[in-house]
C-alpha positions as CSV (number, residue, x, y, z in Angstrom):
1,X,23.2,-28.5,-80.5
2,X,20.1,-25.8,-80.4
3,X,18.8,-24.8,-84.1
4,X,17.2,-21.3,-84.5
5,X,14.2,-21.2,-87.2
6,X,14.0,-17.6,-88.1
7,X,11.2,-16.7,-91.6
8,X,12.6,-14.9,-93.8
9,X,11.2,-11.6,-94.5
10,X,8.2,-12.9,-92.7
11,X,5.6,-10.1,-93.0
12,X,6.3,-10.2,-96.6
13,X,6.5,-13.8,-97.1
14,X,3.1,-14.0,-95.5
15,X,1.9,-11.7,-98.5
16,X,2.9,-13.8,-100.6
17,X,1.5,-16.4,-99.2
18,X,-1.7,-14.2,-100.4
19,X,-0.8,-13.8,-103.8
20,X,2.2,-15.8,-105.4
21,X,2.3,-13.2,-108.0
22,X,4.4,-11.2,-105.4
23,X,7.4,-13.0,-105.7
24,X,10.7,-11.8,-106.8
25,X,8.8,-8.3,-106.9
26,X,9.7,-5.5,-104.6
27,X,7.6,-5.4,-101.5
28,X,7.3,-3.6,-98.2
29,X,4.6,-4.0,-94.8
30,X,3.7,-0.8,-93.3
31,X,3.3,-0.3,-89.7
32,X,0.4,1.1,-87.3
33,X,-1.4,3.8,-90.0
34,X,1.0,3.3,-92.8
35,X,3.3,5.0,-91.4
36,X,6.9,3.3,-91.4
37,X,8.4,-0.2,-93.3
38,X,8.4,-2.7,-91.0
39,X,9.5,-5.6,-93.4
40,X,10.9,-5.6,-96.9
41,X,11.6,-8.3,-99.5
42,X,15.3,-8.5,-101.0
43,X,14.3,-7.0,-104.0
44,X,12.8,-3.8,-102.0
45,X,16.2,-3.8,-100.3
46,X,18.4,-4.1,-103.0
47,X,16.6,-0.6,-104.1
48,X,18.3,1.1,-100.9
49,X,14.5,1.6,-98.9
50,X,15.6,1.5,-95.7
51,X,14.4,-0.6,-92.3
52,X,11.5,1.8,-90.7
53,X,11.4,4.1,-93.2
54,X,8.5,6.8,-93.2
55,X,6.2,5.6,-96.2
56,X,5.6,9.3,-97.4
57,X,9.2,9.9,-98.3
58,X,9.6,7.2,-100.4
59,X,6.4,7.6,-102.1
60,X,8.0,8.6,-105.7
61,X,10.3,5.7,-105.6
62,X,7.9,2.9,-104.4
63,X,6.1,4.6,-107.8
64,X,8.8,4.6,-110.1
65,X,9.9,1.0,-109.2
66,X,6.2,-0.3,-108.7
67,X,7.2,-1.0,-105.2
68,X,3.7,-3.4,-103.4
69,X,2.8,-1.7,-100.3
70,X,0.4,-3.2,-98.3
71,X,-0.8,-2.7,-94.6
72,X,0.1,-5.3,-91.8
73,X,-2.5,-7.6,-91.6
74,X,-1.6,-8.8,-87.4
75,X,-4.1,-11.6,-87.2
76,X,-2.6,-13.0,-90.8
77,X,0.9,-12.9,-89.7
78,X,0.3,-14.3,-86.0
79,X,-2.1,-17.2,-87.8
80,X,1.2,-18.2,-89.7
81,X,3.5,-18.1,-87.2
82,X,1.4,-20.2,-84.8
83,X,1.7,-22.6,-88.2
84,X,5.3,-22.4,-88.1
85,X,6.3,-23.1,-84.6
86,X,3.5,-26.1,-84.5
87,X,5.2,-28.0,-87.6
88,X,8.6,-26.8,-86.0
89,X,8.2,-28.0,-82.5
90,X,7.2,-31.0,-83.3
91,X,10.3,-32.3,-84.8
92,X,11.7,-32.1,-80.8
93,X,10.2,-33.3,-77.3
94,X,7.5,-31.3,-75.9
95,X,9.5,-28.6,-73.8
96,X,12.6,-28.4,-76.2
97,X,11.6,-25.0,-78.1
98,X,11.3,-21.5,-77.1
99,X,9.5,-19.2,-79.4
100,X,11.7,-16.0,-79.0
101,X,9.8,-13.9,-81.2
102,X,6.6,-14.0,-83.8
103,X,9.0,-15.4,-86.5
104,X,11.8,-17.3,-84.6
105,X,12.4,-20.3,-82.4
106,X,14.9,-22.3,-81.2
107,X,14.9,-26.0,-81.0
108,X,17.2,-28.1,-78.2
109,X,19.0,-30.9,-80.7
110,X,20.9,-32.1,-77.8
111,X,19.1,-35.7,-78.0
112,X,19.8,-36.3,-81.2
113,X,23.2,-37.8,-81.5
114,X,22.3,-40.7,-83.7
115,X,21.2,-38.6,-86.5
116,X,22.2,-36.1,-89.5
117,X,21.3,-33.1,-88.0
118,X,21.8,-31.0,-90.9
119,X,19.4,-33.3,-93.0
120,X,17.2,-32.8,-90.5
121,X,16.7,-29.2,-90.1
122,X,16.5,-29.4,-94.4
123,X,13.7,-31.8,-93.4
124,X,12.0,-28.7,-91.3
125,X,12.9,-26.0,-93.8
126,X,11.1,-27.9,-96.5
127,X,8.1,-29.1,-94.6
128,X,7.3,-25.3,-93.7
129,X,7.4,-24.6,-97.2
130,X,5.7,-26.9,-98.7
131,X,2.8,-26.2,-96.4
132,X,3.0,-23.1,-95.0
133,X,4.9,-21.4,-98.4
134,X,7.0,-19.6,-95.7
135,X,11.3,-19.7,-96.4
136,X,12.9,-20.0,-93.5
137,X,16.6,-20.1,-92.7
138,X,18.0,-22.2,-90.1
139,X,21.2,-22.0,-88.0
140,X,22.7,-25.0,-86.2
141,X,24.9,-24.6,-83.4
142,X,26.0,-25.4,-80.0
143,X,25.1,-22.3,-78.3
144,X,22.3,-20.0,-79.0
145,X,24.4,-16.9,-79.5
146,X,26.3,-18.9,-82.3
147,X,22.9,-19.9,-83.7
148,X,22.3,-16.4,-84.3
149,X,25.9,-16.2,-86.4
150,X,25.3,-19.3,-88.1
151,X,21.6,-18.1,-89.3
152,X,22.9,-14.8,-90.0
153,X,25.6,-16.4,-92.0
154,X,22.7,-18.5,-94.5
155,X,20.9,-14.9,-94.9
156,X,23.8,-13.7,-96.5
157,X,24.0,-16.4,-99.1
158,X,20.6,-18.3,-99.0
159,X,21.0,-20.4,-102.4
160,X,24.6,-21.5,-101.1
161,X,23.7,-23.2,-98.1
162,X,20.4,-24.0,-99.1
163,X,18.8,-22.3,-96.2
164,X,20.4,-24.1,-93.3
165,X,23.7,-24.0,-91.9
166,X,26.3,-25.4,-89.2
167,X,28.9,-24.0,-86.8
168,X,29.9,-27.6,-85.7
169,X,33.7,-27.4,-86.1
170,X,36.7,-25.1,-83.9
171,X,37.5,-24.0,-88.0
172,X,33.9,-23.3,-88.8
173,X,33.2,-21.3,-85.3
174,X,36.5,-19.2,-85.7
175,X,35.8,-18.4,-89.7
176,X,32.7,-17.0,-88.8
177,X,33.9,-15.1,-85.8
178,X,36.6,-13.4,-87.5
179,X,34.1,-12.6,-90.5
180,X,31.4,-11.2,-87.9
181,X,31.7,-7.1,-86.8
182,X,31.5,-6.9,-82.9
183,X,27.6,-4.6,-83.9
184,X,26.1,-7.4,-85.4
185,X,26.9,-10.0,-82.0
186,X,23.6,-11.1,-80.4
187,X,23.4,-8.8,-77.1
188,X,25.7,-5.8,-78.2
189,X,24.0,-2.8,-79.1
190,X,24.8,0.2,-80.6
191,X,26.4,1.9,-78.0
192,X,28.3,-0.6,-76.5
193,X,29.7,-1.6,-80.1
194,X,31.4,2.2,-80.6
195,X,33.3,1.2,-77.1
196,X,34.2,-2.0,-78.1
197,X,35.7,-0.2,-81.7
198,X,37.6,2.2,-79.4
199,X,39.0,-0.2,-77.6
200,X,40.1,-2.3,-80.6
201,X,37.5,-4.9,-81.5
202,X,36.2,-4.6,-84.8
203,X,35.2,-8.6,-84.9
204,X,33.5,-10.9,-83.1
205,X,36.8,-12.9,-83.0
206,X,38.6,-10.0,-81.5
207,X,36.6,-10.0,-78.4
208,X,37.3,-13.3,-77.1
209,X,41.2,-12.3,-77.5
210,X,40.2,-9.9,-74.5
211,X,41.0,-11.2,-71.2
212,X,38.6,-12.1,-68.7
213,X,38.6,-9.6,-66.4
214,X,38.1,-6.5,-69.2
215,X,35.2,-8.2,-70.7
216,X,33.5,-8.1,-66.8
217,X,35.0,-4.1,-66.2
218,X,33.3,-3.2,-69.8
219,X,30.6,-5.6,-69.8
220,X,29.9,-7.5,-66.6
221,X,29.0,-11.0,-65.8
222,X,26.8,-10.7,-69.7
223,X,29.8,-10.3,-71.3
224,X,31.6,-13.1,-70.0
225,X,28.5,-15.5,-70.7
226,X,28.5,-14.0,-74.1
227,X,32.1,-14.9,-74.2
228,X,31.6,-18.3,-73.4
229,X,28.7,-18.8,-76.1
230,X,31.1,-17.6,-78.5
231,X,33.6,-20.4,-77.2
232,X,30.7,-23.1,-77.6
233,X,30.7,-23.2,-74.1
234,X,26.7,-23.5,-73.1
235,X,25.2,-20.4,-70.6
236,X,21.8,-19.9,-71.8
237,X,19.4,-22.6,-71.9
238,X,15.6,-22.3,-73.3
239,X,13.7,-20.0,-71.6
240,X,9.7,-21.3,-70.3
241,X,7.2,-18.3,-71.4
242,X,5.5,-16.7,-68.1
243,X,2.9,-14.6,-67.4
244,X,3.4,-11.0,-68.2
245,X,3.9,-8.8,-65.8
246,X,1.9,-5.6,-67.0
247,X,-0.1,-5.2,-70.0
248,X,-0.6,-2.2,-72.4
249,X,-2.7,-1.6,-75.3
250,X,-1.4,1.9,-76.4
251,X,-2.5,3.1,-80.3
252,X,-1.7,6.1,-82.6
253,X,-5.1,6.9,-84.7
254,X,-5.1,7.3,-88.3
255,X,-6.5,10.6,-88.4
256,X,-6.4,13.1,-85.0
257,X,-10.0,12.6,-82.8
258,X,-11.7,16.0,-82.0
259,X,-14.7,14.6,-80.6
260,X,-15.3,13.0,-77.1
261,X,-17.6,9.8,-78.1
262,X,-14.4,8.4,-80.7
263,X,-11.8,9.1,-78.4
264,X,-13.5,7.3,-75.5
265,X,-14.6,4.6,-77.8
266,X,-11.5,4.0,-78.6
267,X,-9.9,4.3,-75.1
268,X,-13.0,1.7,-73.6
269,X,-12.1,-0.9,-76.8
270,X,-8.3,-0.7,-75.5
271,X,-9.6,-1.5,-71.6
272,X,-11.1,-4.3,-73.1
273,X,-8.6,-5.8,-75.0
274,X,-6.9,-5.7,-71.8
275,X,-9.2,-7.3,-70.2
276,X,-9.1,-10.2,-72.9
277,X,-5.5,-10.4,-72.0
278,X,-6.0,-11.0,-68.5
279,X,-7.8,-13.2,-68.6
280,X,-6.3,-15.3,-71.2
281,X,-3.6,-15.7,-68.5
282,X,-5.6,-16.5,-65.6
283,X,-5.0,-13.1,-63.9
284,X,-6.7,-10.2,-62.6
285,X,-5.1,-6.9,-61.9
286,X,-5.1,-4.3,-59.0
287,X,-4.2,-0.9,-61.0
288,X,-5.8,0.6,-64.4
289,X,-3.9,3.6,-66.0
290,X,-5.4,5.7,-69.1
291,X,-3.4,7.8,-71.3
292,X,-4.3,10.4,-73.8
293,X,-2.0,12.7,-75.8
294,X,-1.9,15.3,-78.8
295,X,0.7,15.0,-82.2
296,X,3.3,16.2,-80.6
297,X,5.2,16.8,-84.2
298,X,2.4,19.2,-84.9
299,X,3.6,22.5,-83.4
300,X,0.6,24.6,-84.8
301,X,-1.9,23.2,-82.6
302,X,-2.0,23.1,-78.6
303,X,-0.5,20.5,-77.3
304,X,-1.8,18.2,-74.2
305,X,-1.2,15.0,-72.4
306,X,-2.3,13.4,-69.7
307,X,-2.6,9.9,-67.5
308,X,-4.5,8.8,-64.5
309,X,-4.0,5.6,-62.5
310,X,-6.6,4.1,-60.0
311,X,-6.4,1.0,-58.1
312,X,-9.2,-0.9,-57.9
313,X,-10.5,-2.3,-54.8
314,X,-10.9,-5.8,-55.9
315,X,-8.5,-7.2,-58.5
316,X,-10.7,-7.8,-61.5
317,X,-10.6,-9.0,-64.8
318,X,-13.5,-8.2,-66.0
319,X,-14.0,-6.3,-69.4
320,X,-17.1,-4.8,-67.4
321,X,-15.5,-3.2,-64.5
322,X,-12.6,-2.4,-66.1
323,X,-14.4,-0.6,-68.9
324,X,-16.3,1.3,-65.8
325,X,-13.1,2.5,-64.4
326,X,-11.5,3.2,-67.8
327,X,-14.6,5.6,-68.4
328,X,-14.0,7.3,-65.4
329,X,-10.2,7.9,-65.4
330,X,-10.8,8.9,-69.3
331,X,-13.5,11.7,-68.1
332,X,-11.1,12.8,-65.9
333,X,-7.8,13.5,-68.3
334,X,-10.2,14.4,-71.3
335,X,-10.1,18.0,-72.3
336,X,-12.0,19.4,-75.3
337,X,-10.4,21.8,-77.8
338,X,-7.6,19.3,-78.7
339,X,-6.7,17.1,-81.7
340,X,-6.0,13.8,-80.2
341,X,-3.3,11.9,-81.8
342,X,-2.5,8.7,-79.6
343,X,-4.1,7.0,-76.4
344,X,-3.4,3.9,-74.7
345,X,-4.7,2.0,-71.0
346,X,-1.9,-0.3,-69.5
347,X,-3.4,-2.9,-66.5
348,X,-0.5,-4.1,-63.8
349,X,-0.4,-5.8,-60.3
350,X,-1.4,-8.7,-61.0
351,X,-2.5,-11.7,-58.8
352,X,-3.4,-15.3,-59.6
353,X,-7.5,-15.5,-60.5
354,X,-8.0,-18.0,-58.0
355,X,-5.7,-16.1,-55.2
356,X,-8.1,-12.6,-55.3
357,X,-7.9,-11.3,-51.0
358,X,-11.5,-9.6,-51.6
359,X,-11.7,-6.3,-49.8
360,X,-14.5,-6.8,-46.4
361,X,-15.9,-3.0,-47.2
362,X,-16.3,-3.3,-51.1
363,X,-19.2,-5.3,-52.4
364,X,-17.2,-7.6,-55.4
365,X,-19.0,-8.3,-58.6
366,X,-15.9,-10.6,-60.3
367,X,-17.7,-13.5,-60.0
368,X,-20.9,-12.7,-61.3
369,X,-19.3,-11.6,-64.4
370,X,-17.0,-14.6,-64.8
371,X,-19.3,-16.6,-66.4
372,X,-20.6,-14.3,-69.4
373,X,-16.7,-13.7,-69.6
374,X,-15.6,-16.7,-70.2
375,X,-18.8,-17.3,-73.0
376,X,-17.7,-14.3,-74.7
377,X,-13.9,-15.5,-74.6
378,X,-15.3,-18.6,-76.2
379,X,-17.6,-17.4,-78.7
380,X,-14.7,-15.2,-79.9
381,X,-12.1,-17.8,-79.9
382,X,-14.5,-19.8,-81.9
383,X,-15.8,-17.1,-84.7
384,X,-13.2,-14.8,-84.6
385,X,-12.5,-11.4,-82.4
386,X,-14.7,-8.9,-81.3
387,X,-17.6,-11.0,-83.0
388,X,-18.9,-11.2,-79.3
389,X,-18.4,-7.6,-77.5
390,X,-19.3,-5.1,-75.3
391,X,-22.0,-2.1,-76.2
392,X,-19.2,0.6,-76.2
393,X,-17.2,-0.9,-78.9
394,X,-17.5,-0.4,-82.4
395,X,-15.7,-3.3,-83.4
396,X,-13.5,-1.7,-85.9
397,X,-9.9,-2.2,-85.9
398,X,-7.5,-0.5,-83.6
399,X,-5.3,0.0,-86.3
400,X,-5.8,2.7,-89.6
401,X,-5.0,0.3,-92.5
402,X,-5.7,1.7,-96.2
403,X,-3.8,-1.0,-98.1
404,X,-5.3,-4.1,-97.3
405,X,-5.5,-6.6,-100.4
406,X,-8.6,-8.6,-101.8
407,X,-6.9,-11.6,-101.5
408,X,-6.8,-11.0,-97.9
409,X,-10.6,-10.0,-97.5
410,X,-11.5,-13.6,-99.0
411,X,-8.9,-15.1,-96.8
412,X,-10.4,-13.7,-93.9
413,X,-14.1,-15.1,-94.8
414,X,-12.3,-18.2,-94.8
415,X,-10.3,-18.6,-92.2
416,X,-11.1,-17.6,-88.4
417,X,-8.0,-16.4,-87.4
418,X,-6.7,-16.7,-83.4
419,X,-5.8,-13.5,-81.3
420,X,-2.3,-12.2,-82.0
421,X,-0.1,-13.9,-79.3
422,X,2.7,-11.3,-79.8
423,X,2.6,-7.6,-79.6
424,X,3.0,-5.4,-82.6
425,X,4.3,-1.9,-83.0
């Protein structure tokens, strides 16, 4: 049996975790600049805001219905997360989670045959409570696509199942499945869900009536795996995280940039926090693109965009070099007269740190750098980011956030808080 622990509302609950007073009060997380809801508490739900909408045209009713908006706080939510999954994990054998996102995981059950495994997922619920204050529902099932029903199935009646529920049983699995629309089945999107409607299946149920051979015409060799999660039947086992493949730090400002020295500032900070990346991973990369770009939504001002890639003679992972190269692909794009709206530098190619081929005509300067690198990883790790940090950087946040709470400035001269281990839009 696999178990998916997904936090409930999580940026919200982590508010709350802030101040308690928040509960059972309407409350919504903006994203980047305050710009859309990115989480919302039931009560904010029940008064019909919906999933990503744009903060300014709901203004009136987050008024009238004394709605709590606050700005995300990243390092907050990715400090309680890293709480979650630690308490979580540790009810199962060291490989048997995968973290699948910043606020679920799945656990492997399938060596526990000798136990209540209901009681013991209540046993998980209520220990991340009771430490972290974060509600969490939790599905039990025999395959992680019917994890995703069963969890599905306690957010739709929380106090009922008391946060955790079972597909063990033929009955239970088909109940569910013929209660299920065909949209809401782990791996079907929008699309894909109007063609199964037209071609009669409105349930998840109805889609394992479908022979075999039209589930691989409409949906290939994923369809039929889906169809044998459905079944109970095993196909997807716990994926092991690895290294990622290209990395992007890519921002909308809070106000448009006019002048030359913010924009590149803000251009060399996102070099470095690619750098920071890198290196966390134990990789260096061999290409460095920078991006700059106008509000494209405002159609009374001129409009520009523009990227440049270079690759770099030595693969690097220096903050150093690449903020050298950064500088000098950003002179290049940058035009004055605009109002710059959004920027970003994305690093790719990458090659173990240990496995650099060095090239015989270029003089390399990696491992000179290494070692205040690796202090200034440290330091930061230790005292919080950006404390250590380059000349160019201001140290201000890369994101525009108005709405951040007292309660979270004290938490934060309490608590050094790890880099975010997930990415955030």
């Amino acid at each position: 049996m696999y178990a998916l622990v997904d936090c409930n509302n999580f940026f919200v609950s982590c508010e709350r975790t802030l101040n308690p007073e928040l509960n059972n009060k309407p409350v919504v997380v903006l994203s980047n600049n305050d710009g859309c809801v990115v989480s919302r508490s039931k009560e904010a739900k029940d008064l019909g805001i919906p999933m990503a909408a744009p903060a300014f045209k709901y203004k009136e009713l987050f008024k009238k219905h004394d709605v709590q908006c606050f700005s995300a706080k990243f390092e907050l939510y990715n400090f309680k997360s890293q709480r979650v999954i630690e308490i979580s994990k540790a009810y199962v054998d060291k490989t048997d989670f995968e973290v699948y996102s910043i606020d679920e995981l799945f656990l492997d059950l399938k060596s526990f045959k000798y136990i209540n495994i209901y009681d013991y997922c209540i046993d998980i619920k209520n220990e991340i409570y009771d430490k972290e204050k974060i509600p969490v529902s939790i599905g039990i099932a025999p395959t992680k696509t019917l994890c995703k029903v069963a969890n599905r199935i306690v957010k739709k009646d929380p106090e009922r199942f008391n946060g955790v529920f079972a597909l063990d049983t033929p009955e239970k699995i088909e109940k569910a499945l013929k209660w299920l629309n065909i949209g809401d089945v782990w791996g079907i999107g929008r699309r894909l869900a109007v063609k199964m409607q037209d071609n009669g299946v409105f349930k998840a149920w109805d889609l394992l009536q479908k022979p075999e051979m039209w589930v691989r015409k409409i949906m290939g060799i994923h369809g039929v795996r889906m169809v044998n999660e459905l079944k109970g039947i095993r196909q997807l086992e716990l994926d092991v995280p690895s290294p990622k493949k290209s990395i992007a730090v890519t921002r909308s400002f809070m106000e448009m940039l006019t002048t030359k020295e913010e924009v590149r500032e803000r251009v060399e900070t996102f070099g470095m926090y690619c750098s920071e990346r890198l290196r966390k991973q134990n990789t260096c990369c061999k290409m460095v693109t920078v991006f700059v770009q106008t509000n494209r939504f405002r159609k009374d001002l001129p409009e520009y965009r523009k990227a440049m890639t270079q690759i770099l003679p030595n693969p690097t992972n220096s903050s150093i070099l690449i903020g050298r190269v950064v500088n000098e692909l950003f002179e290049a794009i940058y035009k004055e007269g605009f109002h710059y709206k959004r920027a970003g530098v994305f690093v790719n190619d990458f090659v173990p740190e240990d496995q650099r081929q060095i090239s015989f005509f270029e003089e390399d300067t990696q491992n000179q750098h290494l070692p205040v690198m690796k202090a200034m990883d440290a330091m930061n790790k230790k005292f919080g980011k950006d404390k250590v940090r380059l000349g160019s950087m201001s140290g201000q946040n890369t994101f525009g956030r108005a709405k951040l709470s007292p309660e979270y400035e004290a938490f934060l001269k309490n608590n050094t808080l790890p880099e975010a281990n997930f990415r955030f839009h």
